[in-house]
C-alpha positions, 0 to 999 in steps of 0.5 A: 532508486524511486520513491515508494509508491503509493499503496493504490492499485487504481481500482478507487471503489469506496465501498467496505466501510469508506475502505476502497476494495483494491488498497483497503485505504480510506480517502483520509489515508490517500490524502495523507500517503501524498503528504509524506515526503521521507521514504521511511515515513512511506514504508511504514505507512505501507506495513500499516496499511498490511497490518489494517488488511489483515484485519479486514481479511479481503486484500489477498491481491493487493500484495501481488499488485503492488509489488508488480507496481514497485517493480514497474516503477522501479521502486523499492518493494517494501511489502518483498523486504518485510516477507524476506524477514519474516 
């Protein structure tokens, strides 16, 4: 199976306070994602980037969009497993 993908959407638009309006990431947070090598660190890095949409309250596509990747790339889906468990 592939490595987690990055959380990015490619839409890149910096604008809802450094937070790009498609991943609500920060560039700081897109350079750090790169850096992560282990797929436990990328999978919790994705269930934090959920809880910081949550806060912001504008990323309802961002969940669809990012499965439709994994899938694409036929990479585990951690956004599908965390909505199993709950």
């Amino acid at each position: 199976m592939a490595k987690i993908p990055s959380p990015c959407i490619d839409v890149c638009k910096y604008k809802r306070q450094g937070h790009c309006i498609g991943c609500s990431m920060t560039k700081a947070q897109k350079s750090l994602f790169k850096s992560l090598k282990k797929d436990k660190h990328r999978e919790a890095f994705v269930l934090m980037l959920l809880e910081q949409q949550a806060q912001h309250g504008s990323y309802t596509h961002w969940e669809k969009a990012y499965a439709k990747k994994c899938k694409k790339k036929k990479a585990k889906c951690v956004i599908g497993s965390r909505q199993d468990a709950a």
